[in-house]
ChimeraX commands (.cxc) that place a marker at each C-alpha (Angstrom):
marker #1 position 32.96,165.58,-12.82 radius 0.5
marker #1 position 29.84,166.23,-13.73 radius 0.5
marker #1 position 27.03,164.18,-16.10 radius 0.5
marker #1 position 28.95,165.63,-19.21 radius 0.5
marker #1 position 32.02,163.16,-18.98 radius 0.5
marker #1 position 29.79,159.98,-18.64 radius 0.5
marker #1 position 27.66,161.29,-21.39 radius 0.5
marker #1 position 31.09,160.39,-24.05 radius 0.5
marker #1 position 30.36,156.87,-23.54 radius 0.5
marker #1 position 27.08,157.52,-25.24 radius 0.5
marker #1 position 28.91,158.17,-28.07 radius 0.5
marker #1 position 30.16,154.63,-28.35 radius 0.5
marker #1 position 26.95,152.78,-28.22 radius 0.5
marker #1 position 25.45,153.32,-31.74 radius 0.5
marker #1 position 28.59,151.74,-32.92 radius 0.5
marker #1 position 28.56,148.43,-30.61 radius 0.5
marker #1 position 24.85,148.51,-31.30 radius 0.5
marker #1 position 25.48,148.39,-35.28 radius 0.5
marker #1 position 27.34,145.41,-35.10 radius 0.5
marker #1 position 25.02,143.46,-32.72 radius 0.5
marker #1 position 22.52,144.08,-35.62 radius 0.5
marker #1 position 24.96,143.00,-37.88 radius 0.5
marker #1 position 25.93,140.00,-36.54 radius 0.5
marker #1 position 22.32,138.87,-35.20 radius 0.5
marker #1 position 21.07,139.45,-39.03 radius 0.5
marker #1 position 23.92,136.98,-40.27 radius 0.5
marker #1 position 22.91,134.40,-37.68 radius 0.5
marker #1 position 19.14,134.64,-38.93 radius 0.5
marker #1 position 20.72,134.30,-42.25 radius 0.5
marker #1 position 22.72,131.33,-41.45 radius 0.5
marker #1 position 20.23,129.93,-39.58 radius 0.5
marker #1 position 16.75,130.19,-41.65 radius 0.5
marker #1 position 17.68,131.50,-45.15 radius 0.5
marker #1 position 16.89,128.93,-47.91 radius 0.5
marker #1 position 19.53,130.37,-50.37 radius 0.5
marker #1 position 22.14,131.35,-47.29 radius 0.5
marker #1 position 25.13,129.68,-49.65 radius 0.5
marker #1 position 24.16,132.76,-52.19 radius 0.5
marker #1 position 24.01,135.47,-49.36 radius 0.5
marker #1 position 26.78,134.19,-46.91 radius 0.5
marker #1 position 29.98,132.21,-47.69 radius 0.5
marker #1 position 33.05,131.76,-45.29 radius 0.5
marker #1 position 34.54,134.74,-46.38 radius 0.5
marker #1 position 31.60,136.87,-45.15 radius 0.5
marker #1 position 31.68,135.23,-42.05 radius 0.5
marker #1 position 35.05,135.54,-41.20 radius 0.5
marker #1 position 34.90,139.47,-42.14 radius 0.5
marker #1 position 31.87,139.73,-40.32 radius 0.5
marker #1 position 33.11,138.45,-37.00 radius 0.5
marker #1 position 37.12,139.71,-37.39 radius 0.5
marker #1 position 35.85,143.32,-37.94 radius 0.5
marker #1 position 33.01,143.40,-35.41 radius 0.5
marker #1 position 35.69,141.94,-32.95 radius 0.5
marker #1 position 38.28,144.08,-33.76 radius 0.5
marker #1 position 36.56,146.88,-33.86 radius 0.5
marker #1 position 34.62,146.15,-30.48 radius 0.5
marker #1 position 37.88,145.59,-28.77 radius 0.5
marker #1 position 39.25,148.68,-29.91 radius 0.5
marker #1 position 36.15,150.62,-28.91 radius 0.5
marker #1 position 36.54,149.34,-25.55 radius 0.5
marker #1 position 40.27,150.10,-25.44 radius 0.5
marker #1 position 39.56,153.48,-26.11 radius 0.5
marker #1 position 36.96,153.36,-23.70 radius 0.5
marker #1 position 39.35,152.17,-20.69 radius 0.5
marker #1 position 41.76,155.15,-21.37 radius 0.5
marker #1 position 38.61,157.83,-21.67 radius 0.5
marker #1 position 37.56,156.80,-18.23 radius 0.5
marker #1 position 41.33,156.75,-16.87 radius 0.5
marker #1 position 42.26,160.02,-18.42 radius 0.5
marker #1 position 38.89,161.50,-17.33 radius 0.5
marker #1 position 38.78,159.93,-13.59 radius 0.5
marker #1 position 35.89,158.13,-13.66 radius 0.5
marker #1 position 34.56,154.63,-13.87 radius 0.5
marker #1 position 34.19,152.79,-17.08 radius 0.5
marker #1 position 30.66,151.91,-18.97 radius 0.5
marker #1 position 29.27,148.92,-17.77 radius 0.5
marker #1 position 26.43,149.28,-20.01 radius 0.5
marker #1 position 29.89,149.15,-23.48 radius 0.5
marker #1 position 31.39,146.46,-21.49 radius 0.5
marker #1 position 28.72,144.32,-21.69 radius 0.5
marker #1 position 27.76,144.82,-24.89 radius 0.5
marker #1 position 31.34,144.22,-26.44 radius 0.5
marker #1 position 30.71,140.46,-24.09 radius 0.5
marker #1 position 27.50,140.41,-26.73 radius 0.5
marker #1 position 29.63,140.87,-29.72 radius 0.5
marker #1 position 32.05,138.27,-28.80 radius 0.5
marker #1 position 29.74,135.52,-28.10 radius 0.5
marker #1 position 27.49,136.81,-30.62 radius 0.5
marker #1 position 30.81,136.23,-33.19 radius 0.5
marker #1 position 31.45,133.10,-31.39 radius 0.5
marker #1 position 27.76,131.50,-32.44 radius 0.5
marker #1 position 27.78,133.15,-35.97 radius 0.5
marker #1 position 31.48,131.15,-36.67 radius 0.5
marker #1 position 30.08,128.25,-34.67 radius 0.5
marker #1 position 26.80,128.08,-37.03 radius 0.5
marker #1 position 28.44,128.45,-40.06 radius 0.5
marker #1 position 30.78,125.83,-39.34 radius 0.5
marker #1 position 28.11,123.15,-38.14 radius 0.5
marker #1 position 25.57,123.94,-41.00 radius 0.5
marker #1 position 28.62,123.41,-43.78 radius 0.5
marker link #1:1,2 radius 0.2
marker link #1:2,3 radius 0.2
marker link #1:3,4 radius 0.2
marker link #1:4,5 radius 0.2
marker link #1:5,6 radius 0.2
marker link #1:6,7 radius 0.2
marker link #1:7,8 radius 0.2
marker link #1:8,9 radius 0.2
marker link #1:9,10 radius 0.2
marker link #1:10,11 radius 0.2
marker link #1:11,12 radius 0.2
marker link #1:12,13 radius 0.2
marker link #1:13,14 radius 0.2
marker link #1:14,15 radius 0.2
marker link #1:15,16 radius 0.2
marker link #1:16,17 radius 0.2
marker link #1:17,18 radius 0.2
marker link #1:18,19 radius 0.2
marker link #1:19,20 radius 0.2
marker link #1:20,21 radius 0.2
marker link #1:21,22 radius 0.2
marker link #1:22,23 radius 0.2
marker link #1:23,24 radius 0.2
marker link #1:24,25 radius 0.2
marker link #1:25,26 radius 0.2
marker link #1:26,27 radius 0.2
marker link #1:27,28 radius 0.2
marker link #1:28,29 radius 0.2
marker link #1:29,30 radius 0.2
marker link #1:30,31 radius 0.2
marker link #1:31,32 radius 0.2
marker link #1:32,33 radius 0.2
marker link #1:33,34 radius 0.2
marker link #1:34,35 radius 0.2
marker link #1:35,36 radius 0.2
marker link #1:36,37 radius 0.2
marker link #1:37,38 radius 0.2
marker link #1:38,39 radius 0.2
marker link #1:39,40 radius 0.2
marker link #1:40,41 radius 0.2
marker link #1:41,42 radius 0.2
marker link #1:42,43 radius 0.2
marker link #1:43,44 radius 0.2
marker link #1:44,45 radius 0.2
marker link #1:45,46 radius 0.2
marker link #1:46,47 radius 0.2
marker link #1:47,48 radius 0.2
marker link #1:48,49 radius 0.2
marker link #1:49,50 radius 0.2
marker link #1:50,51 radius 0.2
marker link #1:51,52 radius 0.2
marker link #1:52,53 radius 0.2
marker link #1:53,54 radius 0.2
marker link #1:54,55 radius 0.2
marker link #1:55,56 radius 0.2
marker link #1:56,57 radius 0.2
marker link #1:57,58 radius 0.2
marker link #1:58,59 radius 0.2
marker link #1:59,60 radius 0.2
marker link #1:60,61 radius 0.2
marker link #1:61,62 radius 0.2
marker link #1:62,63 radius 0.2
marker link #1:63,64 radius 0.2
marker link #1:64,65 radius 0.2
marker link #1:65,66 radius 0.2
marker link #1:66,67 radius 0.2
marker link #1:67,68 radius 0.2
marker link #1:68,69 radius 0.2
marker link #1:69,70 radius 0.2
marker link #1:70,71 radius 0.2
marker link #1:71,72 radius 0.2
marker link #1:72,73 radius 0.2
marker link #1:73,74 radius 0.2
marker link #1:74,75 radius 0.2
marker link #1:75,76 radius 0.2
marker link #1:76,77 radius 0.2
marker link #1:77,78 radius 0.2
marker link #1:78,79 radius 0.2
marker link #1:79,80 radius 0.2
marker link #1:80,81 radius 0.2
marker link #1:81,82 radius 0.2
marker link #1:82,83 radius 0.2
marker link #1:83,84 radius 0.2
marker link #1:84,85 radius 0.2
marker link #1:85,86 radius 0.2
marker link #1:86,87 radius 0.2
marker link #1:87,88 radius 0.2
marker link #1:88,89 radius 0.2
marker link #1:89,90 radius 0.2
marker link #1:90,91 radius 0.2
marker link #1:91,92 radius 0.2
marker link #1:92,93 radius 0.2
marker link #1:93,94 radius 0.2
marker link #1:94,95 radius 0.2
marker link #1:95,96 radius 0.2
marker link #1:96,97 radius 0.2
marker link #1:97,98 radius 0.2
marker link #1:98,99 radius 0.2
marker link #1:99,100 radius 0.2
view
């Protein structure tokens, strides 16, 4: 295998990137907006961090069978980044909650 079947992980990055800018704009929301109940209820929240989750999780699914089916190792680079979103999620519920 050659550098074209690592370069399909590349593919996958924009998307985990996205929603680390997502999620680290809704934190500086939460955390230094004056009118933050106008731009950011629990509902946002909640869809913020289930679909950047869910999404992330399935991205790195996807991910694990690419590198099985292909024979090669996985993306450390993906896998850390979905760790990111998680905790990133985590702090965003976590902020909201505490700041309520």
């Amino acid at each position: 295998m050659g550098m074209e079947s690592t370069d399909v992980f590349l593919n996958f990055r924009p998307i985990y990137i996205l929603f680390i800018m997502i999620l680290i704009i809704s934190l500086l929301i939460q955390t230094i907006g004056k009118n933050r109940r106008f731009l950011i209820n629990e509902f946002t929240v909640a869809v913020i961090t289930l679909s950047s989750v869910a999404v992330s999780a399935y991205l790195a699914y996807q991910i694990g069978i690419l590198s099985d089916e292909l024979g090669i190792g996985g993306d450390a680079v993906s896998f850390y980044m979905f760790i990111a979103i998680v905790m990133l999620s985590l702090v965003n519920l976590l902020v909201y909650l505490f700041k309520k």
